[in-house]
SEBAKOL-891642 format. One line per 10 residues: number of its first residue (from 1); their letters; for each residue z negated, y, x negated of N, C-alpha, C, O. Coordinates in Angstrom, 3 decimals. Atoms other than C-alpha are relative to their C-alpha. Layout:
residues N
NUM> A> Z Y X Z Y X Z Y X Z Y X  ...
***
This chain:
residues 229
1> XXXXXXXXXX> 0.604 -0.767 1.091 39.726 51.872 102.966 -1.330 0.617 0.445 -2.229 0.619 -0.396  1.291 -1.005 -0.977 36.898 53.930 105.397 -1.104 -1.494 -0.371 -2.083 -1.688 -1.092  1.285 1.055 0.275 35.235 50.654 105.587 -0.457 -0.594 -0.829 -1.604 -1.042 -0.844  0.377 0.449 1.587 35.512 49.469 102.045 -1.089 0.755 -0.420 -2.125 0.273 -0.878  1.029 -0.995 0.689 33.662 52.603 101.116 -1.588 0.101 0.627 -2.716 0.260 0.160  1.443 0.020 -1.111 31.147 52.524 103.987 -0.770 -0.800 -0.418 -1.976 -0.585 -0.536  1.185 0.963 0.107 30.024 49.235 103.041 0.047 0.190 -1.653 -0.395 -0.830 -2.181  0.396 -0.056 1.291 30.001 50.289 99.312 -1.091 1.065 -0.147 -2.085 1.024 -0.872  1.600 -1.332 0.263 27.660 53.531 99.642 -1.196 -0.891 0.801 -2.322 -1.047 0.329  1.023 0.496 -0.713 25.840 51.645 102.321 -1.122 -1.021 -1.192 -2.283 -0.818 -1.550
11> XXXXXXXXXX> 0.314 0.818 0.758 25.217 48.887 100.083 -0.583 0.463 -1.315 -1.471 -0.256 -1.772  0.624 -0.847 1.313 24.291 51.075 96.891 -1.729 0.835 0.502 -2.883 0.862 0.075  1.584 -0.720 -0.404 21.809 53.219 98.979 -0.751 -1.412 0.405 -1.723 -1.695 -0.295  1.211 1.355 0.038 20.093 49.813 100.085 -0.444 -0.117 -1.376 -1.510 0.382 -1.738  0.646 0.283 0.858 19.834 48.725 97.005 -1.032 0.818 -1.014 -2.012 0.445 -1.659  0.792 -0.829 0.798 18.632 51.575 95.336 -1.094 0.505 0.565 -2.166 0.460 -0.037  1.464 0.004 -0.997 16.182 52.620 98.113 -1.074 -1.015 -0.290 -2.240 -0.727 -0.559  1.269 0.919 0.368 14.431 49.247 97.550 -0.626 0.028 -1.447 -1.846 -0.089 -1.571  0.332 -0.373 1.080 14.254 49.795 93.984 -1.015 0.854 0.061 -2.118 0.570 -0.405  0.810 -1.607 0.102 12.625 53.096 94.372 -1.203 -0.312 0.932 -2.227 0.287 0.603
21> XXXXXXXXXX> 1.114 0.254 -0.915 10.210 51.794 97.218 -1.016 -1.017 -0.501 -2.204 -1.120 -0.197  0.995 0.933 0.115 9.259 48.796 95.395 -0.821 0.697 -1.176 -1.513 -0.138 -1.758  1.455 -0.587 0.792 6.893 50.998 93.058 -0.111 1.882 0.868 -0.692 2.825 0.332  0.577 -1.149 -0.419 6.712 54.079 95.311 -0.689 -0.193 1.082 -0.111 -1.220 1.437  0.682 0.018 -1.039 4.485 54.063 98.315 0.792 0.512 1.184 1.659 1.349 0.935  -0.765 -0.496 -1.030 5.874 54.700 101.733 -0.323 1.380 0.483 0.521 2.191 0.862  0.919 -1.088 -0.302 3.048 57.413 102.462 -1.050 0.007 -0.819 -1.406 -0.977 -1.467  1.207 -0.507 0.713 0.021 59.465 100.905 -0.840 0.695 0.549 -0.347 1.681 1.096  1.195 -1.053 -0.394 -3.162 61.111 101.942 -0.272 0.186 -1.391 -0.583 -0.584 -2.299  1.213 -1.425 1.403 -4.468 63.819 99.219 -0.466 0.735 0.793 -0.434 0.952 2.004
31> XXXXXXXXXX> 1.169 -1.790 -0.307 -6.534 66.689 99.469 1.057 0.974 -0.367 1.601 0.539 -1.382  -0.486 -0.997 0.206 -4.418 69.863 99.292 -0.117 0.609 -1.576 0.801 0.601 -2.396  0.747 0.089 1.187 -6.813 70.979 96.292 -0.842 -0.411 -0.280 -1.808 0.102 0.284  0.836 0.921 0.925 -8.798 68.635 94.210 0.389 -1.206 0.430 1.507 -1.561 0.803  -0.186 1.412 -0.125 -9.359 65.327 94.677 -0.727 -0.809 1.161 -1.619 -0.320 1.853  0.612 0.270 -1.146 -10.195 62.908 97.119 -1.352 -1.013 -0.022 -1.135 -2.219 -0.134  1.288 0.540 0.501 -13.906 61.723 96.676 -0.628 -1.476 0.869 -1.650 -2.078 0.539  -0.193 1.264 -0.301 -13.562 58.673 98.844 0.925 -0.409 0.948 1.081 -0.145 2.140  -1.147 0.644 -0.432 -10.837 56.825 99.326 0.025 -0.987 1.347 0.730 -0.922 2.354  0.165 1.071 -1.030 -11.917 53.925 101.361 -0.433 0.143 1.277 -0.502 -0.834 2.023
41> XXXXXXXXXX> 0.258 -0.848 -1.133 -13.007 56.371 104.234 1.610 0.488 0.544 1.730 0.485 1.769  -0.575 -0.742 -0.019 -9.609 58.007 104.009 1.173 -1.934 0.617 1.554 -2.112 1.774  -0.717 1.315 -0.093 -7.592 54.237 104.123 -0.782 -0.555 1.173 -0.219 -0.992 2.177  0.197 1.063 -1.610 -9.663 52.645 106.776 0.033 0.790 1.208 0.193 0.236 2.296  -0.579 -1.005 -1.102 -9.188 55.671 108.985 1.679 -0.287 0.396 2.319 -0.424 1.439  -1.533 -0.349 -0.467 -5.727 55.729 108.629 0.465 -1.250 0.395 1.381 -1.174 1.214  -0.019 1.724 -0.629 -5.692 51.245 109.230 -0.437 0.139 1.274 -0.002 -0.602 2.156  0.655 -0.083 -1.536 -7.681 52.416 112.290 0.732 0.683 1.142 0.651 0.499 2.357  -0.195 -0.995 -0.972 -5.898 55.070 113.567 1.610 -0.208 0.079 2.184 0.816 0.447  -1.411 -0.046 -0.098 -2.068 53.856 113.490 -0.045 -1.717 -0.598 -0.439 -2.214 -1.653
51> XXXXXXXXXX> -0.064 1.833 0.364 -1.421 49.723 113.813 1.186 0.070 -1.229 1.067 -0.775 -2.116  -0.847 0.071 0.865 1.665 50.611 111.627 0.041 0.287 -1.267 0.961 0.120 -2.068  0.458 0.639 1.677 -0.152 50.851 108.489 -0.438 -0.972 -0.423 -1.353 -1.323 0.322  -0.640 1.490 -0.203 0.205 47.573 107.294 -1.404 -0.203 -1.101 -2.161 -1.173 -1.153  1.175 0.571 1.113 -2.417 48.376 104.047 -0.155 1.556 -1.091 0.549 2.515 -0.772  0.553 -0.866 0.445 -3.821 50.895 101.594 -0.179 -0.115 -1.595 -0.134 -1.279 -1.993  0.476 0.328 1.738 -4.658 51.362 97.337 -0.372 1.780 -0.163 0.082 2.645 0.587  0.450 -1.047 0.608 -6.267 54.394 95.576 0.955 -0.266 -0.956 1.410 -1.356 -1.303  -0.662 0.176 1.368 -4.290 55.513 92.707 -0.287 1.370 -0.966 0.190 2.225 -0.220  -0.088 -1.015 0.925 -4.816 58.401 90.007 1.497 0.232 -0.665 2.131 -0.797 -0.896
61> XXXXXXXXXX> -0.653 -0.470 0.794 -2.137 60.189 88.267 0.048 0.867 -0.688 -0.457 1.895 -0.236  0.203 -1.007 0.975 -1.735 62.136 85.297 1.294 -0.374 -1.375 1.838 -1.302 -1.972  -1.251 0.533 1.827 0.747 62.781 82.200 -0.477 -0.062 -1.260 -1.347 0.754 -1.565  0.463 -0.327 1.345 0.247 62.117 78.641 0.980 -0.255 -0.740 2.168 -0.389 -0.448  -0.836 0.448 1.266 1.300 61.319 75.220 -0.381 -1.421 -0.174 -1.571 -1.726 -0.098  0.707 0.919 0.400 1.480 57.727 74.328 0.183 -0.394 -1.730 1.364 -0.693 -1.905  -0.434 0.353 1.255 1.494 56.911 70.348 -0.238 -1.393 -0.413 -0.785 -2.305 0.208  -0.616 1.525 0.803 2.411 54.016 67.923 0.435 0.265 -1.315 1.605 0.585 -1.523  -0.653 -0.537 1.332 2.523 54.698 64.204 0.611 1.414 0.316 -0.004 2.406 0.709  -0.540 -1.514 0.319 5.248 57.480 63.901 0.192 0.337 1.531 0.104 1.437 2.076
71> XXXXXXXXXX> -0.637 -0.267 -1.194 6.305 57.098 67.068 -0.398 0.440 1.139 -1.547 0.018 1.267  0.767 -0.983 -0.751 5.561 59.406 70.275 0.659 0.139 1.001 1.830 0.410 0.737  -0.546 -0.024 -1.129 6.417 59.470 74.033 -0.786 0.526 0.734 -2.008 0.592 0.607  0.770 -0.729 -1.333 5.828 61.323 77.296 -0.241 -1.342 0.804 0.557 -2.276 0.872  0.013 1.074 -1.053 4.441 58.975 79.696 -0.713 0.746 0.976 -1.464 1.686 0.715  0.771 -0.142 -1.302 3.329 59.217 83.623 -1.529 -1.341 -0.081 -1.495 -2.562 0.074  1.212 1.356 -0.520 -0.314 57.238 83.829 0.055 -0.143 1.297 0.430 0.834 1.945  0.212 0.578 -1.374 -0.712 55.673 86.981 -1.625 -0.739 -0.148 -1.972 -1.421 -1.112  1.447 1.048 0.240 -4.503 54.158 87.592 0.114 -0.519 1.447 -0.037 0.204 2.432  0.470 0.709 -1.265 -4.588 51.652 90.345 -1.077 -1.164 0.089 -1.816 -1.306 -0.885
81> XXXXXXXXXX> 1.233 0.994 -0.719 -6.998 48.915 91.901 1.155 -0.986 0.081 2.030 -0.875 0.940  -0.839 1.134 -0.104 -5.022 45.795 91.142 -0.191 -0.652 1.002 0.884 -1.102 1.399  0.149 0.799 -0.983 -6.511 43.945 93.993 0.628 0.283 0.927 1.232 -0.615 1.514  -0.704 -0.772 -0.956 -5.079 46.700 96.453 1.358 0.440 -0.171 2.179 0.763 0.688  -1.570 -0.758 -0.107 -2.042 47.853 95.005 1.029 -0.848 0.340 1.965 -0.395 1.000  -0.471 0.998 -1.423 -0.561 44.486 96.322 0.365 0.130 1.094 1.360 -0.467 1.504  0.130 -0.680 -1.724 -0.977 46.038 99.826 1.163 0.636 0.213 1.967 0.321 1.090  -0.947 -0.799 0.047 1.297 48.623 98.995 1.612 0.044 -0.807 2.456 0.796 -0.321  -0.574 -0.072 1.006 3.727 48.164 96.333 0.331 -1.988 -0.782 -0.431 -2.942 -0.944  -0.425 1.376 0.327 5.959 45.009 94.955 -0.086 -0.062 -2.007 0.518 -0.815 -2.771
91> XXXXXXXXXX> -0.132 0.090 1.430 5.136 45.833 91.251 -0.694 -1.346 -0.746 -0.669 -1.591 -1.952  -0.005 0.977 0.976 3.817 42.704 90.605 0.805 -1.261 0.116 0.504 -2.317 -0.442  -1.123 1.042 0.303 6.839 40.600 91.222 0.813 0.728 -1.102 1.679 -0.012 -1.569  -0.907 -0.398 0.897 8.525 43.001 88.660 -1.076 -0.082 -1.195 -0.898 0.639 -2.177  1.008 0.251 1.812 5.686 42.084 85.692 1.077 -1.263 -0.707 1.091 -2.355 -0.139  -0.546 0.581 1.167 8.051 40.418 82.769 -1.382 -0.907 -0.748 -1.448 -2.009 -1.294  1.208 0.425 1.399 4.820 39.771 80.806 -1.476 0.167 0.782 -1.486 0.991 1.696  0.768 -0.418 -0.458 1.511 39.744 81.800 -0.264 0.014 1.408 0.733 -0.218 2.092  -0.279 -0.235 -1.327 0.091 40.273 85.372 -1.064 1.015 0.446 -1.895 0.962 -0.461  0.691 -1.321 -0.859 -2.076 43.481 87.557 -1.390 -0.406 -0.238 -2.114 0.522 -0.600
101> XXXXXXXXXX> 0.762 0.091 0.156 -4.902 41.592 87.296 -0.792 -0.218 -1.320 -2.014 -0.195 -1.463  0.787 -0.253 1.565 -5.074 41.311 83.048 -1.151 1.923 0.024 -2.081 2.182 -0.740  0.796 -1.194 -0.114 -6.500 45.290 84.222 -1.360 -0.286 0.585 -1.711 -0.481 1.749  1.104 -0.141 -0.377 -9.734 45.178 83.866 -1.052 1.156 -0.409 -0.996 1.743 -1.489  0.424 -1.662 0.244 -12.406 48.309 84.449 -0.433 -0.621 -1.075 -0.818 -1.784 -1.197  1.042 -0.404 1.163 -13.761 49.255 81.152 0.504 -0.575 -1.311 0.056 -0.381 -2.442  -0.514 0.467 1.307 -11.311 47.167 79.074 0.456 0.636 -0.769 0.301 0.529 -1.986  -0.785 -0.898 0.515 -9.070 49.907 78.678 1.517 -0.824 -0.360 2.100 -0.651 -1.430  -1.719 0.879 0.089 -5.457 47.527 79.038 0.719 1.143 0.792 0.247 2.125 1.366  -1.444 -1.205 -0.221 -2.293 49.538 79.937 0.984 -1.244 0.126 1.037 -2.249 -0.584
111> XXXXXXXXXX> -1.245 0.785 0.163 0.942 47.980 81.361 0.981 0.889 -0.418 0.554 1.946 0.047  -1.156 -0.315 0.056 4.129 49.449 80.306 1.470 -0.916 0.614 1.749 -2.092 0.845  -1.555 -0.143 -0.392 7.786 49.917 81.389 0.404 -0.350 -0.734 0.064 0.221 -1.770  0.113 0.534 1.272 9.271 47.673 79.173 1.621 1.303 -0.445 2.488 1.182 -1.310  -0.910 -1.305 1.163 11.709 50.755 78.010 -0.929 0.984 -0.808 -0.495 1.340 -1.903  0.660 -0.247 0.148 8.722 52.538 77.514 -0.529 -0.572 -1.228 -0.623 -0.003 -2.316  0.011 0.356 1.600 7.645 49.705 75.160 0.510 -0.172 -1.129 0.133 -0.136 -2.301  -1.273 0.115 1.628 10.784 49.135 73.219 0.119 1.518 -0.447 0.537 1.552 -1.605  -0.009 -1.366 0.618 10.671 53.394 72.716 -1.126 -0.148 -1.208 -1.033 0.174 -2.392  1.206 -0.030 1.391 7.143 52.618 70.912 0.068 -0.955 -0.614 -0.855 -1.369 -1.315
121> XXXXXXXXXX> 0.428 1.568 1.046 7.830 49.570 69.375 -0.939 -0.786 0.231 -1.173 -1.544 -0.710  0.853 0.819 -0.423 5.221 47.811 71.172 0.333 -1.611 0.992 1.010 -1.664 2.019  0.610 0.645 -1.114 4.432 44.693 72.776 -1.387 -0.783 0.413 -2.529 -0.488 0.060  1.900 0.284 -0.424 1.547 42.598 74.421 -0.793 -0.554 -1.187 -0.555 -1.437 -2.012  0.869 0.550 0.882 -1.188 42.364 72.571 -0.143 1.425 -1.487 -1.042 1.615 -2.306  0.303 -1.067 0.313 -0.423 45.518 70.980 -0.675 0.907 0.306 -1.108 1.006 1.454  0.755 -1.511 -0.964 -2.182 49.066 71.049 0.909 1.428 -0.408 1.634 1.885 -1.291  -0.583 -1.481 -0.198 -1.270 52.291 72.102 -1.540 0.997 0.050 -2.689 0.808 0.447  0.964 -1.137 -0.454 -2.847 55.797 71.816 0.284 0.782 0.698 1.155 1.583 0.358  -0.084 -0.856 -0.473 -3.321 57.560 74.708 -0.453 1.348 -0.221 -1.650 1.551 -0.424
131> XXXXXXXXXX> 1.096 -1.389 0.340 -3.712 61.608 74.175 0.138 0.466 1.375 0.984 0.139 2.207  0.171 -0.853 -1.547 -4.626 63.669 77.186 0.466 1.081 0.155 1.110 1.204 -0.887  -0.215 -0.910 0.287 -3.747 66.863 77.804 -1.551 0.599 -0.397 -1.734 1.058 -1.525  1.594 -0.491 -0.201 -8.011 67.915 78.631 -0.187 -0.049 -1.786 0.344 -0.860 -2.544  0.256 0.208 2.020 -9.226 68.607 74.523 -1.624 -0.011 0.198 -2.224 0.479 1.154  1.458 -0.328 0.657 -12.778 68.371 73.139 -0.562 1.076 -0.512 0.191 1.506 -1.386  0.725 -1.257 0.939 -14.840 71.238 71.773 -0.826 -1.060 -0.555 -1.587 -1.813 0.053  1.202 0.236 0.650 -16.449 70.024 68.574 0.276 0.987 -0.937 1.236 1.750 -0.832  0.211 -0.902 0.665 -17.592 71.938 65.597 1.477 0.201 -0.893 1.515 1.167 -1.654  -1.419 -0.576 0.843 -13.774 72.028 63.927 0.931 0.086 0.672 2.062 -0.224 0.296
141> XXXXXXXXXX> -0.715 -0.540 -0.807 -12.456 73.156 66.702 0.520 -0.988 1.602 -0.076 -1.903 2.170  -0.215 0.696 -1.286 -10.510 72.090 69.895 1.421 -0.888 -0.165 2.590 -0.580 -0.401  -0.652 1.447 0.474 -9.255 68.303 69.542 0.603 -0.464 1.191 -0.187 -0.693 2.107  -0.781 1.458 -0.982 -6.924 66.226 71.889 -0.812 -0.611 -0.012 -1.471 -0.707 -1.047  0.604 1.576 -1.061 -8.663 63.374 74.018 0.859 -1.207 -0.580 2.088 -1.146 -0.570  -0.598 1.487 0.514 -7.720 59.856 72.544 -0.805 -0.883 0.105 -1.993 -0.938 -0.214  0.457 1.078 -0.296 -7.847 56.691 73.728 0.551 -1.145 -0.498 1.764 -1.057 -0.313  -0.721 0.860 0.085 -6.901 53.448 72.500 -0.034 -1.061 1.341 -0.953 -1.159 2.154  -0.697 0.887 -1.126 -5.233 50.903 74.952 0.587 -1.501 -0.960 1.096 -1.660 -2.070  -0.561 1.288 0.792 -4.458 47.279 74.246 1.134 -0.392 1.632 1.082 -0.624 2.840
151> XXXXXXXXXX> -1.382 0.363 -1.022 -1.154 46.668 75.897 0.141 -1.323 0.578 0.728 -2.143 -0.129  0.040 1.182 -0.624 -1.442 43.805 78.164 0.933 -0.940 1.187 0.740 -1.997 1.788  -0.915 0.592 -0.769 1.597 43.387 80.071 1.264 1.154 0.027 1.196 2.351 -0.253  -1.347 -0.689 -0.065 5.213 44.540 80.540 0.242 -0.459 1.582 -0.288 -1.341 2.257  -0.139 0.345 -1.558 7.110 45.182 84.117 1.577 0.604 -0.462 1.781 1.250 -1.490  -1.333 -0.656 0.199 11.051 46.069 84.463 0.333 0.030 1.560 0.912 -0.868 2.171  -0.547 -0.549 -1.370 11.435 47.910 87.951 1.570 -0.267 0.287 2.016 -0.779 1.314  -1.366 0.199 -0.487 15.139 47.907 87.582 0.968 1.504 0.022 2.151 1.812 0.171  -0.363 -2.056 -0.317 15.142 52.156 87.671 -0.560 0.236 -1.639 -1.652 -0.027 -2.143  0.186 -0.952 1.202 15.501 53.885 84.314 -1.165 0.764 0.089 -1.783 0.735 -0.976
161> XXXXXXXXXX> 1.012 -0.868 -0.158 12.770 56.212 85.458 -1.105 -0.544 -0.480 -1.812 -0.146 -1.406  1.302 0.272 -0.110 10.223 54.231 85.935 -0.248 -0.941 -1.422 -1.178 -0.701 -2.191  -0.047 0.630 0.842 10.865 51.716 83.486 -0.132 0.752 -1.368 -0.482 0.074 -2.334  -0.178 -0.735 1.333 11.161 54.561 80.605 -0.995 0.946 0.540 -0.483 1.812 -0.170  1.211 -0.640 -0.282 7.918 56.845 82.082 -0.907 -0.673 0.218 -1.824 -0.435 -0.568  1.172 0.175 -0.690 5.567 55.050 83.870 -1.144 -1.220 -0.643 -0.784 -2.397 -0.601  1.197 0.764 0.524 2.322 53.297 82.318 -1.437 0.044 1.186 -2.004 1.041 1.635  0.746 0.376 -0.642 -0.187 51.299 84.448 -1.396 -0.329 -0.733 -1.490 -1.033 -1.738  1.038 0.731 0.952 -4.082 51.097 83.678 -1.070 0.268 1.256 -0.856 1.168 2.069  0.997 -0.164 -0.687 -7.180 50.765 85.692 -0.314 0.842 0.568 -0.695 1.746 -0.176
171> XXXXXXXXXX> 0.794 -1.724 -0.554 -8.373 53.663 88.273 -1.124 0.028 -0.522 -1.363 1.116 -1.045  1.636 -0.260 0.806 -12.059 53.090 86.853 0.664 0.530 -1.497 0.247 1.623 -1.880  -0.143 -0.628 1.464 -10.353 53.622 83.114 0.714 0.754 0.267 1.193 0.876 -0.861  -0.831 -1.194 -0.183 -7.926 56.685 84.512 -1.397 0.764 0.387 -1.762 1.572 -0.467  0.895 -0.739 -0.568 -10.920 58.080 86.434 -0.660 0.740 -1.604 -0.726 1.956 -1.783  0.931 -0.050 1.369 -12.942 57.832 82.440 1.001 0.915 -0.636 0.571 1.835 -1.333  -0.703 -0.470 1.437 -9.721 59.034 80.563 0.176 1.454 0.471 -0.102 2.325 -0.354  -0.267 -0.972 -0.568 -8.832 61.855 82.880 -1.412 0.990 0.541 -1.325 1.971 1.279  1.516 -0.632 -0.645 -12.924 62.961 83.526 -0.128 0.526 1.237 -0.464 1.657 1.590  0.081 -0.319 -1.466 -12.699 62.459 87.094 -1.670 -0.491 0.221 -2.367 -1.271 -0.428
181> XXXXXXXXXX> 1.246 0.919 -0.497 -15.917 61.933 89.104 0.008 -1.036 0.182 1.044 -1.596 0.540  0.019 1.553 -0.490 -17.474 58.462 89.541 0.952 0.233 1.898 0.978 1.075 2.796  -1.005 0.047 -1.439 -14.917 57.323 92.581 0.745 0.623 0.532 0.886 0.490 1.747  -0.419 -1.471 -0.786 -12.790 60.588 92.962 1.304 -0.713 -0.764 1.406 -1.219 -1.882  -1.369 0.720 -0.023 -9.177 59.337 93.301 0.643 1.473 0.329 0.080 2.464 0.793  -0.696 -1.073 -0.501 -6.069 61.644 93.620 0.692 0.136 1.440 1.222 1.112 1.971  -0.378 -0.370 -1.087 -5.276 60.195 96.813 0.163 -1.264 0.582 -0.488 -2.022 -0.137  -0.129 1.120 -0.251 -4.269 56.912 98.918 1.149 -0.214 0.244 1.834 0.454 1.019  -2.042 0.558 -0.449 -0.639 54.972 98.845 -0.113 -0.404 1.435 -1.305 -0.390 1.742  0.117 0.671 -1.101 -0.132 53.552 102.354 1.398 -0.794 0.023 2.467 -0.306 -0.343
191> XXXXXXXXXX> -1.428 0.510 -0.415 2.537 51.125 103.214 -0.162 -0.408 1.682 -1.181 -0.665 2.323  -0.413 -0.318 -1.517 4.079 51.082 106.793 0.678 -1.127 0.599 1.454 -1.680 -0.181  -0.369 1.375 -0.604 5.073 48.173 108.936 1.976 0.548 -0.062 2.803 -0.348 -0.227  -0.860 0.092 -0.032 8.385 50.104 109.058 0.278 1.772 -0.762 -0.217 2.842 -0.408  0.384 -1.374 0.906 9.212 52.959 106.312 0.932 0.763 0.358 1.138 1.727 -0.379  -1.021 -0.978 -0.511 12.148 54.515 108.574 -1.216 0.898 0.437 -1.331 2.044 0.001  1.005 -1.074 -0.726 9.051 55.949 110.585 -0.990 0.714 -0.653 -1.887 1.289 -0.035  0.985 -0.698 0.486 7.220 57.367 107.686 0.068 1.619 -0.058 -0.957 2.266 -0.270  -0.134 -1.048 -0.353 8.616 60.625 108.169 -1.098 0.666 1.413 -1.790 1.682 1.347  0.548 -0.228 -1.432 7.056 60.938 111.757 -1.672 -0.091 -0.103 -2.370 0.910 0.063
201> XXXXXXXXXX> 0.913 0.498 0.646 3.974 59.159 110.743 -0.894 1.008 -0.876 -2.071 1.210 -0.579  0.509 -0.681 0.518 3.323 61.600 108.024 -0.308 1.482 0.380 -1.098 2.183 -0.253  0.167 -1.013 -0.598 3.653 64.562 110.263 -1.292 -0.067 0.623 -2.262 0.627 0.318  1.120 0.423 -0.494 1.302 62.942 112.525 -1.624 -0.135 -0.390 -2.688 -0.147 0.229  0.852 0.357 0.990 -0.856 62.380 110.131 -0.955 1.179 -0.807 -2.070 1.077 -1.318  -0.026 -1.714 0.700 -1.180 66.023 108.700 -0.586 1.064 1.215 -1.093 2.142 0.905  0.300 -0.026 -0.659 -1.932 66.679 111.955 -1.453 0.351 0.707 -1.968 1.365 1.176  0.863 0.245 -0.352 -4.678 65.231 112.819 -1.355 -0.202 -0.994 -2.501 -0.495 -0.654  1.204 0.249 0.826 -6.579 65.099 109.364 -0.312 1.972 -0.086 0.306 3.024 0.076  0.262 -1.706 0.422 -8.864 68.155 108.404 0.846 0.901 -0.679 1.875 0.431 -1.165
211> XXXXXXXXXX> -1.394 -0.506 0.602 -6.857 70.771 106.995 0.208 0.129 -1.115 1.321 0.297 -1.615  -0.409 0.323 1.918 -7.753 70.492 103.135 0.314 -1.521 -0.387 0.098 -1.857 -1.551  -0.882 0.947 0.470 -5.856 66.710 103.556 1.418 0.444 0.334 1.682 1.294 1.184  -1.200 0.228 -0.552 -2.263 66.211 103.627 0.189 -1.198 0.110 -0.414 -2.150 -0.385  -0.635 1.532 0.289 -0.210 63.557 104.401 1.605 0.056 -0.356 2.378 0.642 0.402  -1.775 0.009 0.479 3.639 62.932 102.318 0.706 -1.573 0.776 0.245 -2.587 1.301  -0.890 1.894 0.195 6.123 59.833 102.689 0.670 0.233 -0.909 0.613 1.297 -1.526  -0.759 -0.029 0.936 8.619 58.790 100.470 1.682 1.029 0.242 2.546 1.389 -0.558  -1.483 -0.838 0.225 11.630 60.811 101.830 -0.367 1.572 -0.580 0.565 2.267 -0.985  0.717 -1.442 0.633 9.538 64.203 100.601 0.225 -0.374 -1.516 0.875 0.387 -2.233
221> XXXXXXXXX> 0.369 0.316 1.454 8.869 62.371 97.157 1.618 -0.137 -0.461 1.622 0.224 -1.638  -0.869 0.275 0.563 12.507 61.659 96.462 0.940 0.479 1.067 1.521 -0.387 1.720  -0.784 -1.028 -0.533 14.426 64.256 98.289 1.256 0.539 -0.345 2.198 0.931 0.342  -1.502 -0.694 0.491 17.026 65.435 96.457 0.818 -1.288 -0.292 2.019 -1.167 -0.051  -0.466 1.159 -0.171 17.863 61.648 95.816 1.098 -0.378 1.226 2.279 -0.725 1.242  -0.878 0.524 -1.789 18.695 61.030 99.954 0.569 0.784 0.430 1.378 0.484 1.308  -1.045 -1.244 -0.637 20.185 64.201 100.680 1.233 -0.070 -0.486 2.113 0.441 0.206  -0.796 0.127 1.484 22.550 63.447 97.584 1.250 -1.443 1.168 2.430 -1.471 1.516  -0.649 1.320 -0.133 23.407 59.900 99.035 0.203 0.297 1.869 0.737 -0.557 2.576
***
C-alpha cells in the first residue's frame, strides 16, 4: 500500500509540475521597482555568467478585461517575443490552432486559452476587446483604454488556470497597450539546464545583480502549490 501511494503522489506531482513549467519559466530577473529598460543586457549577462542557463525571452504582464458582444472576462496578458519564448517555455507545442509566430508587432493578434475562448464565444479569426485598467482624459471625462485584437490562435496547456486566464500578444503590442517605454519589459524568463537548481541559482543571482534587480524561480511563483504536494 506505502508504495502504491508513493508512486501515485509521485507520479501526480510529475505530471503536474510539467504542466505548470511548460508555460512558466524556471527563473526571472526584474527590477524591484519599475521596469526593466533592457532586456537583452540583463539575458546575455545571465547566458554569460552561469553555463546553466540554457536561454532567455522578455515578457510583459498585465491584467485586463477581454470583451465579445455581451460577454466579459478577466484575463492575464502576457506579451512575449515569439522568436525567444521558444528558449524558455513549451507553449508552442500546446497551440491547438494557430502558431507564436501568427504574432506580429503592430498587428495587434492575441492567442487565447481555449477556455478563455469558449467563455467569449470566440474563435480564430475573431476579435476581442481589450480594456486596460490605465483610462484616457478626454473632454467627457475619464474613458477605459480599448483595443481591438484579432484572435489568431488557440493553445490548451492542460491547467485550468492558464487555459481559463491567460492571453498571449506581442511585447511590442503589450509595451503600446500597457504605455510602456519603447523596449521597457517587465523582466526576463530564463530556462535552466536543470530546474531542481533554480532555487540556488536564483539566490545567486540576487546576489550578485545591483540591488534594484531581483532574481525569482518557479518554486517562489507557485509555492503554496509544492508545499501542499
Amino acid at each position: 500500500a506505502l508504495i502504491t501511494v508513493l508512486s501515485v503522489m509521485n507520479g501526480f506531482q510529475e505530471e503536474v509540475r510539467g504542466r505548470i513549467l511548460a508555460m512558466t519559466p524556471h527563473a526571472t530577473i526584474t527590477r524591484e521597482i519599475g521596469l526593466l529598460a533592457d532586456w537583452r543586457e540583463a539575458r546575455d549577462w545571465a547566458l554569460a555568467e552561469d553555463q546553466r542557463v540554457l536561454g532567455g525571452a522578455p515578457y510583459i504582464r498585465g491584467e485586463a478585461m477581454l470583451n465579445n458582444a455581451s460577454l466579459v472576462s478577466g484575463a492575464l496578458i502576457q506579451g512575449i517575443l515569439p522568436a525567444e519564448e521558444q528558449q524558455v517555455s513549451d507553449i508552442s507545442s500546446k497551440m491547438i490552432q494557430g502558431k507564436l509566430d501568427d504574432l506580429q508587432p503592430g498587428r495587434f493578434g492575441i492567442i487565447l486559452g481555449r477556455e478563455l475562448a469558449n467563455a467569449l464565444g470566440v474563435m480564430v479569426g475573431d476579435k476581442v476587446t481589450v480594456i486596460t485598467p490605465q483610462a484616457n482624459i478626454t473632454p467627457a471625462g475619464i474613458l477605459p483604454r480599448l483595443k481591438r485584437f484579432d484572435v489568431v490562435g488557440l493553445f490548451k496547456a492542460g491547467m485550468y488556470e492558464y487555459d481559463r486566464q491567460l492571453a498571449l500578444i506581442h511585447v511590442e503590442d503589450a509595451a503600446k497597450l500597457f504605455q510602456y517605454p519603447e523596449g521597457a519589459v517587465n523582466g526576463v524568463r530564463l530556462k535552466l539546464r536543470d530546474l531542481f537548481l533554480a532555487p540556488r541559482l536564483a539566490r545567486e543571482f540576487t546576489n550578485k545583480l545591483p540591488d534594484s534587480f531581483v532574481a525569482r524561480d518557479w518554486t517562489q511563483d507557485h509555492a503554496t502549490y509544492f508545499r501542499a504536494v
